[in-house]
C-alpha positions in Angstrom: -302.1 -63.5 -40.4 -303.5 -62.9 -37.4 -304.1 -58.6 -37.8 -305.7 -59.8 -41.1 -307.8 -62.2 -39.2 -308.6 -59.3 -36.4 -309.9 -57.2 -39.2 -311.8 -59.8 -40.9 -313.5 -60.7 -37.6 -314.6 -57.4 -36.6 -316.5 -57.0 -39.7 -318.2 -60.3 -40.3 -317.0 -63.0 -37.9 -320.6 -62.6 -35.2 -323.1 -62.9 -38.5 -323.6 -66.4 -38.9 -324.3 -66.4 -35.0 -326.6 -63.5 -35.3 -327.7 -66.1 -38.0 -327.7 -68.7 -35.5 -329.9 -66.6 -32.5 -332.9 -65.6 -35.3 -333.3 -69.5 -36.3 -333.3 -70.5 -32.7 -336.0 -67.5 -31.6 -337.8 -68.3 -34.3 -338.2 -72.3 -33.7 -338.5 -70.7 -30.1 -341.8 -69.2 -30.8 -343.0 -71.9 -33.6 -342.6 -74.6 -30.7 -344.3 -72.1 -28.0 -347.4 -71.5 -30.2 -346.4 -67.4 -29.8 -348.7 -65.3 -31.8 -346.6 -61.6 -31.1 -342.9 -61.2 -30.8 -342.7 -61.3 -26.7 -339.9 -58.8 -25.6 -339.3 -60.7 -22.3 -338.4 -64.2 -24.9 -336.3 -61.6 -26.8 -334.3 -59.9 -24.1 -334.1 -63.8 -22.4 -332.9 -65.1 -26.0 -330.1 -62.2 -26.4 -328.9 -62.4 -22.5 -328.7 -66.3 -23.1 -326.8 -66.4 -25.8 -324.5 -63.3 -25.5 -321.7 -65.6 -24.0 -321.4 -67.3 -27.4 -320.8 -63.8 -29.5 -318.2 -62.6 -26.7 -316.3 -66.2 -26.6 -316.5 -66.3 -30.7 -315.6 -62.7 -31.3 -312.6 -62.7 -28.3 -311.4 -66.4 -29.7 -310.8 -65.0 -32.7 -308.6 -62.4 -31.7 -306.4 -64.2 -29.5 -303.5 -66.5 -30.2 -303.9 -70.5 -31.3 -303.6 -71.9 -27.5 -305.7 -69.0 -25.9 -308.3 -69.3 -28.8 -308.8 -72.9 -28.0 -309.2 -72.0 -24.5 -311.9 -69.3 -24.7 -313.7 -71.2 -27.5 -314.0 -74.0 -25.1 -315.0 -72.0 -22.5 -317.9 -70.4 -24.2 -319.1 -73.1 -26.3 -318.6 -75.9 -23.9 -318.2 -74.9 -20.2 -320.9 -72.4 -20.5 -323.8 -75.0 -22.3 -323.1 -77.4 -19.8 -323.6 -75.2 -16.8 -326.8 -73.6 -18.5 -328.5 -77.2 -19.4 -327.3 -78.7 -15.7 -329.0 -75.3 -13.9 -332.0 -76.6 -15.9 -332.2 -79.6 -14.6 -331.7 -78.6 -11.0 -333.5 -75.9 -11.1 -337.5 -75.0 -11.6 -336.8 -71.3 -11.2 -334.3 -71.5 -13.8 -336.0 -73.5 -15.9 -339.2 -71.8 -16.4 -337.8 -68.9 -18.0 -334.8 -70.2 -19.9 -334.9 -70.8 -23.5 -331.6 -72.3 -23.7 -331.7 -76.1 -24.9 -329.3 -78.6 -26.7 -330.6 -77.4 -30.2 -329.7 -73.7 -29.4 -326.1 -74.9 -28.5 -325.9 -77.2 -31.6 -326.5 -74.3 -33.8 -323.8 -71.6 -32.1 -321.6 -74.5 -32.7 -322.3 -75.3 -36.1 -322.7 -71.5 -36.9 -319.0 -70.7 -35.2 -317.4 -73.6 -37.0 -318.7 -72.7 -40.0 -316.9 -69.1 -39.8 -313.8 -70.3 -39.4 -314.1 -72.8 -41.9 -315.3 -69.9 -44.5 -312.6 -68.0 -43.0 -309.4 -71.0 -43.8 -311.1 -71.3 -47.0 -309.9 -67.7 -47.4 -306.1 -67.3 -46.2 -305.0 -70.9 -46.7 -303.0 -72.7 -49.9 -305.0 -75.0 -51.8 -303.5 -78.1 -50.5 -305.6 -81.1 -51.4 -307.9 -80.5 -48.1 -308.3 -77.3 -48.8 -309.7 -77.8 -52.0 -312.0 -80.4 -50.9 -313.5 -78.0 -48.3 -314.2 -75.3 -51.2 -316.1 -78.1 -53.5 -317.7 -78.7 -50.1 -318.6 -74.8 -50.1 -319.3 -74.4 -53.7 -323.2 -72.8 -54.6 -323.9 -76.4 -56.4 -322.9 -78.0 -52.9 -324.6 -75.9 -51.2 -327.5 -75.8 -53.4 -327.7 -79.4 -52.8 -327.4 -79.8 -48.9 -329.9 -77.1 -48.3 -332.5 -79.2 -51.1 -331.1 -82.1 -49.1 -332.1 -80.7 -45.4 -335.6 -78.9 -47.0 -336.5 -82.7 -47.7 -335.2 -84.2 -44.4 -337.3 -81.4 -42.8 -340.5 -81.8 -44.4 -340.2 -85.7 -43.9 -340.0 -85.2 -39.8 -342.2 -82.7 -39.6 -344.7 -84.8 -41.9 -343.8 -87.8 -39.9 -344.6 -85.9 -36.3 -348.4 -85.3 -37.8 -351.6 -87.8 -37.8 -352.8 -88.2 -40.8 -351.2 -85.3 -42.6 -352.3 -85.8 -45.6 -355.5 -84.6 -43.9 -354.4 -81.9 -42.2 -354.0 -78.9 -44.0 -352.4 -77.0 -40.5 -349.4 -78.6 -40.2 -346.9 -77.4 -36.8 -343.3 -77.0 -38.0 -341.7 -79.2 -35.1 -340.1 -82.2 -35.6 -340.4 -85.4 -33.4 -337.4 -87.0 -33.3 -338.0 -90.0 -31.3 -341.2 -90.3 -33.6 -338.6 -90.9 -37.0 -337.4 -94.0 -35.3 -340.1 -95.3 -34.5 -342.1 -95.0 -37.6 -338.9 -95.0 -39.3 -340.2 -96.6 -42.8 -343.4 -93.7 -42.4 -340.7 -91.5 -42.1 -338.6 -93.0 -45.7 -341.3 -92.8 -47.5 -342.2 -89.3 -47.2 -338.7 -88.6 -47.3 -338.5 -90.0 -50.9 -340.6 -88.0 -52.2 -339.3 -84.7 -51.0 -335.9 -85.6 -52.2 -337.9 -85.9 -55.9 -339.1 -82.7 -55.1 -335.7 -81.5 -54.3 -334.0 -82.7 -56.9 -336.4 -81.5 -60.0 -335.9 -77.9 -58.1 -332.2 -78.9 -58.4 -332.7 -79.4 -62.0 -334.3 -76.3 -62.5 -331.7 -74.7 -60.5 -328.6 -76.6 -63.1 -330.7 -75.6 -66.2 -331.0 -72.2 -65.2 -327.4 -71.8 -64.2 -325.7 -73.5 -67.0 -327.9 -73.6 -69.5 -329.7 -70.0 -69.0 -327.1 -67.8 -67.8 -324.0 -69.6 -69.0 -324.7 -70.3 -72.9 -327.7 -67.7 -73.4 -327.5 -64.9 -71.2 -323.0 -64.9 -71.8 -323.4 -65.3 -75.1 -326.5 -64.0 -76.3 -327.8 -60.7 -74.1 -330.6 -60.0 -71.5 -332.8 -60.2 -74.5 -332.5 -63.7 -75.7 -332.3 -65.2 -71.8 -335.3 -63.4 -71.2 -337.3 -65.3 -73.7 -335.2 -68.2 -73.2 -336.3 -68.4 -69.7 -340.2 -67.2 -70.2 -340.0 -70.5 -72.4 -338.4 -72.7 -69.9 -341.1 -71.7 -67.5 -344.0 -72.2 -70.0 -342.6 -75.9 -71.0 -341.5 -76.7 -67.4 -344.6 -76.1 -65.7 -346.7 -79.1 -67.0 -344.2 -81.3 -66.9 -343.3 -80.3 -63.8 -346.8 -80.9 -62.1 -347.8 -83.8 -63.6 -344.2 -85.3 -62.0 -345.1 -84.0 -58.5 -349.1 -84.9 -59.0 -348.0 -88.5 -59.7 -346.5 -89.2 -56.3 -348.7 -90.9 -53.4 -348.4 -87.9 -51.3 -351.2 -86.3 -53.5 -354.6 -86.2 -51.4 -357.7 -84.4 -52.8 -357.0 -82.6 -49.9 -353.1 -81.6 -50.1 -350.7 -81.5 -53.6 -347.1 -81.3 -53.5 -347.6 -78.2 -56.0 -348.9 -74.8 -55.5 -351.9 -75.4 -57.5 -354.7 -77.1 -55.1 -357.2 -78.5 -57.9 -354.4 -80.5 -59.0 -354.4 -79.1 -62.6 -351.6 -79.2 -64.4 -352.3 -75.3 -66.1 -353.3 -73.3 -63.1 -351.8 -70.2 -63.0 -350.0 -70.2 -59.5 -347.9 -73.1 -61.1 -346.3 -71.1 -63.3 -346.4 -68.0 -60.7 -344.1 -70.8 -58.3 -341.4 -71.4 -61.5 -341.3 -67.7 -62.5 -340.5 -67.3 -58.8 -338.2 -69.8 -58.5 -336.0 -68.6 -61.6 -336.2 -65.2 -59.9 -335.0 -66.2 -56.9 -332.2 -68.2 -58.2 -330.9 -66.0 -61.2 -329.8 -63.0 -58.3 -327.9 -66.2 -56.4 -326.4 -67.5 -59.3 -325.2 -64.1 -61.2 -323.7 -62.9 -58.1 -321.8 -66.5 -57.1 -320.3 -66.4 -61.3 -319.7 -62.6 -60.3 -317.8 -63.2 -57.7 -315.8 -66.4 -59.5 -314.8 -64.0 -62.2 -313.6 -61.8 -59.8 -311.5 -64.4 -57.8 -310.4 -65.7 -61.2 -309.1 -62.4 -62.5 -307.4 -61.4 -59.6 -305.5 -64.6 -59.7 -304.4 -63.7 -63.4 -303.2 -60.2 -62.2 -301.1 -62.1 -59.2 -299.1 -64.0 -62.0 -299.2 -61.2 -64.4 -297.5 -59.6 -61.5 -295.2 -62.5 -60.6 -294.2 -62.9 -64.4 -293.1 -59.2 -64.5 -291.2 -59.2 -61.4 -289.1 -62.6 -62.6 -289.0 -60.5 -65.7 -287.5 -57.7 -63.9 -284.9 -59.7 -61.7 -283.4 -61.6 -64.3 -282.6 -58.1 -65.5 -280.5 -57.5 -62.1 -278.3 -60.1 -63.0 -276.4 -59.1 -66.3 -276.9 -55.0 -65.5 -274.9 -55.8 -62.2 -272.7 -58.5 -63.9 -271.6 -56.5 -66.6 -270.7 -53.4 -65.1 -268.3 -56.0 -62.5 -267.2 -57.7 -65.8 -265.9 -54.2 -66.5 -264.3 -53.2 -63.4 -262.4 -56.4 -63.7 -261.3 -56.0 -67.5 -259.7 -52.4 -66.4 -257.7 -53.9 -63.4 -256.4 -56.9 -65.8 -255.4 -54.2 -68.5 -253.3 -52.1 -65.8 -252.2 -56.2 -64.3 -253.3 -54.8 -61.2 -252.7 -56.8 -57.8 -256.1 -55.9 -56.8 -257.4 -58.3 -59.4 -257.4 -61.3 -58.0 -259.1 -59.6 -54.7 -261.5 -58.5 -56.7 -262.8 -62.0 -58.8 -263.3 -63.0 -55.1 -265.5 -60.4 -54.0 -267.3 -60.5 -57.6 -267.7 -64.6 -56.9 -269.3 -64.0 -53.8 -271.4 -61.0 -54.9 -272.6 -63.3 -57.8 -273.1 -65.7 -54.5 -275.7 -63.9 -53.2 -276.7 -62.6 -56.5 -278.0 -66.4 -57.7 -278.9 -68.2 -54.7 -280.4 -65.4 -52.5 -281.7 -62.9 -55.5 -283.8 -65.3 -56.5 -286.2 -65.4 -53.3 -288.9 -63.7 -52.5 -287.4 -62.4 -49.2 -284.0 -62.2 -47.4 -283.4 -61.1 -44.0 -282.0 -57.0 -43.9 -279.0 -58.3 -42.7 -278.4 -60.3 -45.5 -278.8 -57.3 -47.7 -276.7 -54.8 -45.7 -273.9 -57.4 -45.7 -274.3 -57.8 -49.7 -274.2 -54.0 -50.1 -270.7 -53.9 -47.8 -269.2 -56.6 -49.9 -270.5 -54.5 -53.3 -269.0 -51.3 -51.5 -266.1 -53.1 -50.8 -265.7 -54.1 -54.6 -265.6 -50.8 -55.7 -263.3 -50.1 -53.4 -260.9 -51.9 -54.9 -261.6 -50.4 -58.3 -261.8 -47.0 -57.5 -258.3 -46.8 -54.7 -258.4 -43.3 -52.9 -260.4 -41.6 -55.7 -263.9 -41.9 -53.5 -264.7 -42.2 -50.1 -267.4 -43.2 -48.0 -269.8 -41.7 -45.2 -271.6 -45.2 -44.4 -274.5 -45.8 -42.1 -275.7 -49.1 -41.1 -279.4 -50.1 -39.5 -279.5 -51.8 -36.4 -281.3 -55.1 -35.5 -281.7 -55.7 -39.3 -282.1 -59.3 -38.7 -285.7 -58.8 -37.4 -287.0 -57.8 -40.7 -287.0 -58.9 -44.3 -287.6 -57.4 -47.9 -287.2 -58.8 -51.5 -283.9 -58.8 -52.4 -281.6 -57.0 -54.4 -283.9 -53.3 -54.4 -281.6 -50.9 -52.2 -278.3 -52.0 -55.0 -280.0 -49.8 -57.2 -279.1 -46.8 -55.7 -275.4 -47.4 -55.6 -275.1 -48.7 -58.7 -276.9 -45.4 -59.7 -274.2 -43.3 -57.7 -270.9 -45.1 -59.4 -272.0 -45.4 -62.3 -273.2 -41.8 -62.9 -271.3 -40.0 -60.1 -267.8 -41.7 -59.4 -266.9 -42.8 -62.7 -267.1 -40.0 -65.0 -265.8 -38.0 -62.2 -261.9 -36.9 -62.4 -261.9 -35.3 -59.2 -262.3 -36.7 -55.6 -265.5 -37.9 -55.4 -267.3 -39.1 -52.2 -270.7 -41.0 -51.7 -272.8 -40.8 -48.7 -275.1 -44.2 -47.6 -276.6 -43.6 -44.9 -279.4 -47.0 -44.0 -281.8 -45.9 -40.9 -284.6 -48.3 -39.1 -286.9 -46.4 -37.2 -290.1 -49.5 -35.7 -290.6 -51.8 -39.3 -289.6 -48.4 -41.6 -286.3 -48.3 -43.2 -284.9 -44.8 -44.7 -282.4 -45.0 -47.1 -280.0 -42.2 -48.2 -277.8 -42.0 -51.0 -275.9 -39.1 -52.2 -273.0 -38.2 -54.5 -271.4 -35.0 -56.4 -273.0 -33.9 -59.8 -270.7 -34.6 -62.7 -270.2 -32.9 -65.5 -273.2 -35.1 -67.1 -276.6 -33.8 -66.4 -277.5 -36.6 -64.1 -281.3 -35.2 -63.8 -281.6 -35.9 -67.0 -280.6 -39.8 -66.9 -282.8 -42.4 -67.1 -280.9 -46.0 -66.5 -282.5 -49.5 -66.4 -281.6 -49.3 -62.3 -283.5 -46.8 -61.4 -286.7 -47.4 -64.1 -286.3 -51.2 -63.0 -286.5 -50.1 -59.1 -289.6 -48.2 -59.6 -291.5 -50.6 -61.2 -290.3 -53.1 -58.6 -290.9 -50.8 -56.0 -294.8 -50.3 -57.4 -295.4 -54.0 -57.5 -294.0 -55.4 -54.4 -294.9 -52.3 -51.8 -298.3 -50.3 -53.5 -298.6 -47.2 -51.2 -295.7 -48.6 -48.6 -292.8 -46.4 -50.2 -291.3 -43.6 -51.7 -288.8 -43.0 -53.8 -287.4 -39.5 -54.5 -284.3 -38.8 -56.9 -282.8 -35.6 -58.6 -280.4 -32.9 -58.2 -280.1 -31.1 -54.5 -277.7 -28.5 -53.2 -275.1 -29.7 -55.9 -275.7 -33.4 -55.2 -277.4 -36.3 -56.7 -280.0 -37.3 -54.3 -281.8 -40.4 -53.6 -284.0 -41.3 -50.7 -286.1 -44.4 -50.6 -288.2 -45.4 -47.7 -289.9 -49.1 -47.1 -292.5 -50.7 -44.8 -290.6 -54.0 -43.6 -292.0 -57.3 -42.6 -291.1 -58.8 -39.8 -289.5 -62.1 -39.4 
């Protein structure tokens, strides 16, 4: 989780504070009346606020405790020192840039990432899924509508008289919205109509539009569809906005400034709007189908390795079932060794073959006890060159895949043999990759030419569980039936 999370945050983790520094140099200059970009603001911005892009890239990369710790470190040790050198000193003051806003947004920014990024790796547990209807387009559709009409409120609040003044300074007075708090209100009504007829354009273009006439119908018909919608909403649209008090002969909610209903730069602003949004939305529904299809092919997947294990079971069952009915026939004394070997083989076989992982260990152990079964079937008429892996508790891998090859080797090497046969298992960990070796005499069958359900089964497992992680070579070498396999563990 965390080497996924490394990768993730070398790529994309320092944009939304890169985000963060151009909103900040740009209320910067708004508030400072600038009228050219000044390189010594720029170079003061970037040296200011390069302690938040090394403590958010570098907190990100450690481990949970040391995270916290150079998080806190850059986002609250270093603000505090910054604003109290500002205070104490004029020197320091005159040409820092660095206020409480700045450090609001690096924080709001930074948490924002890794909330984007938990969205990601995380289960949907109930939270979970509350934060992505928090992060949906609609949502955020809404809050940014939402803060437009906040915005637009202050700053219209901070102004004398602005419905008569056409030059209006995008700074907000805070202290101003509490005092003329019901001033304030009642520009902020109106913004939020604004906002929410945009909104309304924005739902009737999404599903109405793209959903039931571009889906359904082609570029053609939403074309048209759309020139319509503009050509119907405008009007209406206008005369909605031009109804509100905010209207002054002097300033209009709409583009138009002769407050007609039919003036072309009306319609200009819808056809605009629907251009702007159309991109958003087709992308967002792109990217939904995506997540949606993916998460079809991951229980498409699932379904055929269930489908695939429960085959295991009898192949592995019946071929004990008939090493037992040939030791019963002969009233072997072996027999009843065997049922116990076969009960705990089945053991494993039920309880631990039907999770997703089991330690090596566990595995190697199941393949002694298998070895050991056949054993007992097969007397002095095969023997074994074993090799087991060291420290094969440290790593873990789906159960029930290296069997295959044995299986393979008795069945079509031991058995139909009449001579001494021999098999040679050799298992090999070298870091997290584990080689495995299996090797038996040719019989008189032309093995090459044999295609069981074991080894077409472990394939296909093999392909699904560990894409480009493995090989798998198996034919006919130096008078032997070869098999190699190699695997890229996990580690506990």
């Amino acid at each position: 989780m965390i080497t996924k999370y490394i990768k993730y945050a070398l790529v994309t983790v320092n944009l939304p504070l890169f985000c963060a520094l151009l909103f900040d140099a740009h209320i910067s200059f708004l508030s400072l009346a600038a009228n050219s970009v000044s390189i010594y603001m720029v170079i003061v911005l970037i040296i200011e606020s390069l302690p938040f892009f090394i403590a958010h890239h570098f907190a990100y990369k450690a481990s949970r405790y040391k995270s916290v710790l150079i998080w806190l470190l850059g986002f609250g040790c270093y603000p505090v020192l910054s604003l109290t050198l500002s205070t104490q000193s004029t020197t320091f003051d005159s040409w820092s840039l660095f206020n409480t806003q700045s450090w609001e947004l690096y924080i709001l920014a930074s948490t924002a990432c890794y909330i984007n990024y938990v969205l990601k790796i995380r289960n949907k547990t109930r939270s979970i899924q509350f934060l992505v209807k928090l992060f949906s387009l609609n949502m955020v559709i809404a809050l940014l509508l939402f803060g437009w009409a906040v915005i637009m409120a202050g700053v219209f609040n901070s102004v004398q008289d602005p419905n008569d003044n056409q030059s209006l300074n995008a700074i907000i007075d805070i202290t101003n919205i509490f005092v003329e708090s019901g001033t304030f209100f009642n520009f902020l009504w109106q913004f939020l109509i604004v906002a929410m007829l945009i909104g309304g354009v924005y739902s009737l273009n999404r599903y109405g539009l793209i959903r039931q006439i571009l889906a359904k119908q082609g570029i053609l018909a939403f074309i048209t569809a759309t020139l319509i919608s503009i050509i119907i909403i405008t009007p209406a649209f206008a005369s909605f906005l031009l109804w509100l008090p905010l209207n002054t002969p002097n300033i209009t909610l709409f583009p138009g400034d002769q407050h007609q209903l039919f003036a072309p730069i009306n319609y200009q602003w819808l056809f605009w709007l629907f251009a702007i949004t159309t991109p958003l939305i087709l992308v967002f529904e792109r990217q939904q189908q995506d997540k949606i299809l993916i998460q079809i092919a991951q229980q498409q997947t699932q379904t055929e390795l269930k489908l695939l294990q429960q085959q295991i079971n009898p192949h592995f069952l019946f071929n004990t079932l008939n090493n037992l009915y040939s030791l019963t026939l002969t009233k072997s004394d072996d027999a009843p060794n065997l049922v116990m070997q076969l009960s705990n083989l089945l053991r494993y076989t039920v309880y631990e073959g039907q999770k997703e992982h089991v330690t090596l260990a566990q595995e190697s152990n199941y393949l002694k006890d298998y070895i050991a079964l056949q054993q007992i079937r097969s007397h002095d008429k095969c023997t074994f060159d074993l090799k087991w892996p060291e420290h094969d508790d440290k790593f873990t891998l789906p159960p029930l895949l290296i069997i295959m090859l044995l299986e393979n080797a008795f069945k079509h090497g031991v058995e139909p043999s009449i001579d001494q046969s021999y098999i040679r298992f050799h298992m090999q960990l070298n870091n997290n990759i584990l080689s495995v070796v299996c090797q038996n005499p040719l019989s008189s069958h032309k093995q090459n030419t044999i295609s069981g359900l074991g080894l077409e089964n472990l394939r296909r497992r093999l392909a699904l569980l560990y894409p480009e992680k493995h090989t798998l070579v198996t034919g006919p070498k130096d008078n032997l039936w070869h098999a190699e396999m190699t695997l890229e563990l996990t580690p506990c």
